[in-house]
N, C-alpha and C positions, 0 to 999 in steps of 0.2 A: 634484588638486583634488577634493576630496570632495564632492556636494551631497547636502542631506538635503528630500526629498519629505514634502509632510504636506496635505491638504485638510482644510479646516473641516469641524466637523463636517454631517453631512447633517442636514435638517428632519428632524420626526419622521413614522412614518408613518402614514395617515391612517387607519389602522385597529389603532393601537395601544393603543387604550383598549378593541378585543373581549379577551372575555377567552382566556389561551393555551389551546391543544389539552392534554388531560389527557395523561398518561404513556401510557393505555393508545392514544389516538388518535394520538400521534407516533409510538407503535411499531408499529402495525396499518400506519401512512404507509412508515414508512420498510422496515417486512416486504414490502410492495407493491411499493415502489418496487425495491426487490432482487430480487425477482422478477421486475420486469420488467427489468430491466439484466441478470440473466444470462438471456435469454430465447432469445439463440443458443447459450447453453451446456448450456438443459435442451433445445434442440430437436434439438441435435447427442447429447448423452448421456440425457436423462431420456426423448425418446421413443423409441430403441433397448432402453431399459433396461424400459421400460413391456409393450413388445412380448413381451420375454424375461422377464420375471417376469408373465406372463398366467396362467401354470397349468401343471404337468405335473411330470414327472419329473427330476428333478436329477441328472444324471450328467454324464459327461464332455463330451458334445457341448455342454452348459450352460453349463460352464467354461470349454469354449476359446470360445463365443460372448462371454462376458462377458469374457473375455481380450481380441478382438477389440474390443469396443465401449470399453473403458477405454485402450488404446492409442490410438485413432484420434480420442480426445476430448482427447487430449496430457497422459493423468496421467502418462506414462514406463512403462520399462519396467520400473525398479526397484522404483518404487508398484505398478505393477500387480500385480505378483509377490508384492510384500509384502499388498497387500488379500485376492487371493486365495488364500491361503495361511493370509491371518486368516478368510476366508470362509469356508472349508474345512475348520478347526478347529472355527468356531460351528455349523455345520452338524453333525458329527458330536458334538458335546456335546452339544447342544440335540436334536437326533436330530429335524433337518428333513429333510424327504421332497419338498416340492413348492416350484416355483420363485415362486410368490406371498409365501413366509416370506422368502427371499434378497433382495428388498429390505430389509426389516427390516438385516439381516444386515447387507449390504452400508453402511448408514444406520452401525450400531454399528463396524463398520471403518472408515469415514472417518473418524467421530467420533473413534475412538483415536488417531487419525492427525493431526489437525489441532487437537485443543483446544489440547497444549501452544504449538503456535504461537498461542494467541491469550493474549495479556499485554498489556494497556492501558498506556500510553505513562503512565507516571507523569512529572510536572513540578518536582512540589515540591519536588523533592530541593535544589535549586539555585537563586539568582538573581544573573544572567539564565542559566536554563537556555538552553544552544548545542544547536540543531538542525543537523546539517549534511546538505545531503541532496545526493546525487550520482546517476548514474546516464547512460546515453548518451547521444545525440543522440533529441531525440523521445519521449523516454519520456515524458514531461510533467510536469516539477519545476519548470518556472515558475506552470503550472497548479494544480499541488498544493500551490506555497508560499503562494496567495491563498488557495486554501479552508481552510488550516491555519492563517492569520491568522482567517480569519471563525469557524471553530472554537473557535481558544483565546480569543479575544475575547468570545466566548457562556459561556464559562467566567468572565468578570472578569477573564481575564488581560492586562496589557500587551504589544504585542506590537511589534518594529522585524526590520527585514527588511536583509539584505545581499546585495548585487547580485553576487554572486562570479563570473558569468558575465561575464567582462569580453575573452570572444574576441565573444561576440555583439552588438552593437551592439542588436538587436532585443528581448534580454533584458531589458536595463534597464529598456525602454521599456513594454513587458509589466508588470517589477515595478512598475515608476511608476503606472501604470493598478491595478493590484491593492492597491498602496499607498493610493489614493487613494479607492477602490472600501472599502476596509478603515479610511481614516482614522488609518493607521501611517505611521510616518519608514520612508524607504526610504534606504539610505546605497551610493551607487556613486561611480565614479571614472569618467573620460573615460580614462584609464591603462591599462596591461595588466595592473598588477600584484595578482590577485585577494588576494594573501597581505595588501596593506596594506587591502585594503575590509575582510576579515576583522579586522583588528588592530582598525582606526576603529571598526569596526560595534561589536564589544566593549565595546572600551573607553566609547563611546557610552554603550551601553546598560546599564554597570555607574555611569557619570554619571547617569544619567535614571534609575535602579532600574525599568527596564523586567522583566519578565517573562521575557518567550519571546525570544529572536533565530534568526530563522528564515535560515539562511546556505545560500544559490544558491553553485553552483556550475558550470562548464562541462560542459558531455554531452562524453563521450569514448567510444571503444570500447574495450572491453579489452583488447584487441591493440595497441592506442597504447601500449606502454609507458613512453614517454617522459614522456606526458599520467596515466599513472596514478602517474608517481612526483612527477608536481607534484603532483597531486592531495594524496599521502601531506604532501607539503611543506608545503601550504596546512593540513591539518589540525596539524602540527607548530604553526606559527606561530600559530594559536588557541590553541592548549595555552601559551602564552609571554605570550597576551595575559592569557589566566584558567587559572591554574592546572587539570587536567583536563577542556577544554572541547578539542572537544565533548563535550557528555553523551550525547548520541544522535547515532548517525550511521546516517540513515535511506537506503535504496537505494531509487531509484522503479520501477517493471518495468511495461513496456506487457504487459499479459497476450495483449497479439497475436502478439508473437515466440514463444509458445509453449515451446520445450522450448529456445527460445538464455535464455529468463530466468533457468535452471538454471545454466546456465555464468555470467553475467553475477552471480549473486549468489556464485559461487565464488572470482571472481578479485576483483572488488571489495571481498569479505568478508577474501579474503588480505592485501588490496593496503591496507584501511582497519579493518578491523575490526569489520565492520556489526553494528549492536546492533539492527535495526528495517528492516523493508519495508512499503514501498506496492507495492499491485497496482492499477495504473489501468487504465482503458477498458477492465473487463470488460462495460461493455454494448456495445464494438462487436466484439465475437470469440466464437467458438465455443470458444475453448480454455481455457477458467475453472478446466478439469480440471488441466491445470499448477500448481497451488494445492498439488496433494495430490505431486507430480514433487520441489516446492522441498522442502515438510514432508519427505519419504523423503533427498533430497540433501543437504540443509544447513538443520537448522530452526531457522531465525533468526524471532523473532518476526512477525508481521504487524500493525503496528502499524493500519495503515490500509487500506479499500478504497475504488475507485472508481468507479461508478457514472454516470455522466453529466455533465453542462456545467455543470449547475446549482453554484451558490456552496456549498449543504450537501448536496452528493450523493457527498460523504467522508464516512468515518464511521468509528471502530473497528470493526476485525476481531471480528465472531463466529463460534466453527466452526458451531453447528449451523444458524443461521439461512441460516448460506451453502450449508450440504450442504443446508437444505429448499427453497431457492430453485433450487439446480442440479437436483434430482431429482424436484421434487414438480409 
């Protein structure tokens, strides 16, 4: 038995006839507000790094220092190797002498390293474009699937939500709240069986010419194999409801696991075929450096980051605002 969640719309609010913040005051807002979310990540790496590019002479002791400080900030040991090594190059072209230029340096090495991961979550390719997002226990894909409603809603877009979480009891109850919070159908089952929410939700929303279908699904561990081949299953049986759905199949990663989110987008990416990551709760962790671990491992775009509780504290992935907010 299926039900479908919907609340009236909400009044309007009482300060919606000020006029909006310009272009440039939303992005000054939201450059702030980034900065402050990764604020254990520049206190863990940008004041190390601040220390070590003070002044002096660039040689080896330099190196393995900045060796040290990029490991212990969880970029991996791959990344690390590979920045400096790009560092090292700039240096000798550019014929820098003192360790004040090597932040420069270091700034243009990230950047090479992370813009391709930033590609904005196109929509229109499809309707109802399928989002399916997966990802382990905790990461926060219930959390992520309201602010991605309140998002694509700010866009004009239609948006219905499916409860594919159908081991958690406490999931639904979540999306129902966020549904509700969003003013979206949320479509789940009292059932086990996530593959018929996914058919319903579809089909639904190919009835109603909704937009976006945002499709929850159960937190697994990778090592569940059992749970990653249903996983695989649940996405089959979407592809049956709409021919090539999903269109995006997004992985969520608490940026707190640090150097296990490298693994976890390896086997999920085998296991499903990820087109898209979310990095959440980089303001409660120091390790925001794993950012650059994934780019070097497997660079699967970064569709999204997150930033805090707040309803619009998601945002598209940018590399360079995220390398000035970690290091500046």
């Amino acid at each position: 038995m299926f039900d479908f969640f919907k609340k009236a719309k909400t009044p309007p609010n009482a300060e919606a006839n000020q006029p909006l913040p310009t272009e440039a005051e939303t992005s000054k807002s939201w450059a702030e507000r980034l900065k402050q979310g990764l604020a254990k990540t520049r206190n863990q790496l940008g004041s190390q790094l601040s220390g070590l590019f003070g002044g002096g002479k660039i040689d080896a002791e330099v190196y393995e220092e900045l060796e040290t400080i990029l490991l212990t900030s969880d970029v991996g040991v791959s990344a690390t190797q590979h920045l400096l090594n790009d560092i090292k190059s700039r240096v000798k072209r550019q014929s820098l002498d003192d360790t004040v230029q090597l932040k420069a340096a270091l700034k243009d090495a990230l950047s090479d390293l992370l813009l391709p991961l930033q590609k904005p979550l196109e929509t229109s390719t499809h309707q109802p474009f399928v989002i399916m997002l997966a990802g382990v226990n905790g990461a926060g894909k219930t959390t992520t699937i309201g602010k991605l409603a309140n998002h694509f809603q700010s866009q004009g877009k239609s948006v219905l939500i499916a409860a594919g979480d159908t081991f958690r009891a406490a999931a639904r109850e979540q999306l129902q709240i966020w549904g509700e919070r969003n003013n979206v159908h949320v479509v789940a089952s009292e059932g086990g069986d996530a593959a018929a929410v996914m058919f319903d939700a579809i089909n639904s929303a190919r009835a109603k010419n909704i937009d976006i279908v945002l499709a929850d699904t159960a937190g697994r561990l990778p090592t569940q194999m059992h749970l990653m081949d249903e996983i695989a299953k649940v996405k089959r049986v979407m592809d049956k409801a709409l021919p090539g759905a999903p269109h995006e199949v997004l992985l969520v990663l608490d940026a707190n696991t640090g150097q296990n989110a490298v693994t976890q987008v390896k086997i999920f990416d085998d296991a499903l075929g990820v087109t898209g990551l979310v990095l959440s709760k980089l303001d409660g962790t120091a390790k925001g450096g794993v950012i650059a671990a994934i780019a070097q491992a497997r660079p699967i775009p970064i569709r999204y980051i997150g930033i805090g509780e707040a309803i619009d504290d998601l945002r598209p992935f940018n590399a360079n605002e995220f390398i000035d907010a970690m290091l500046d």
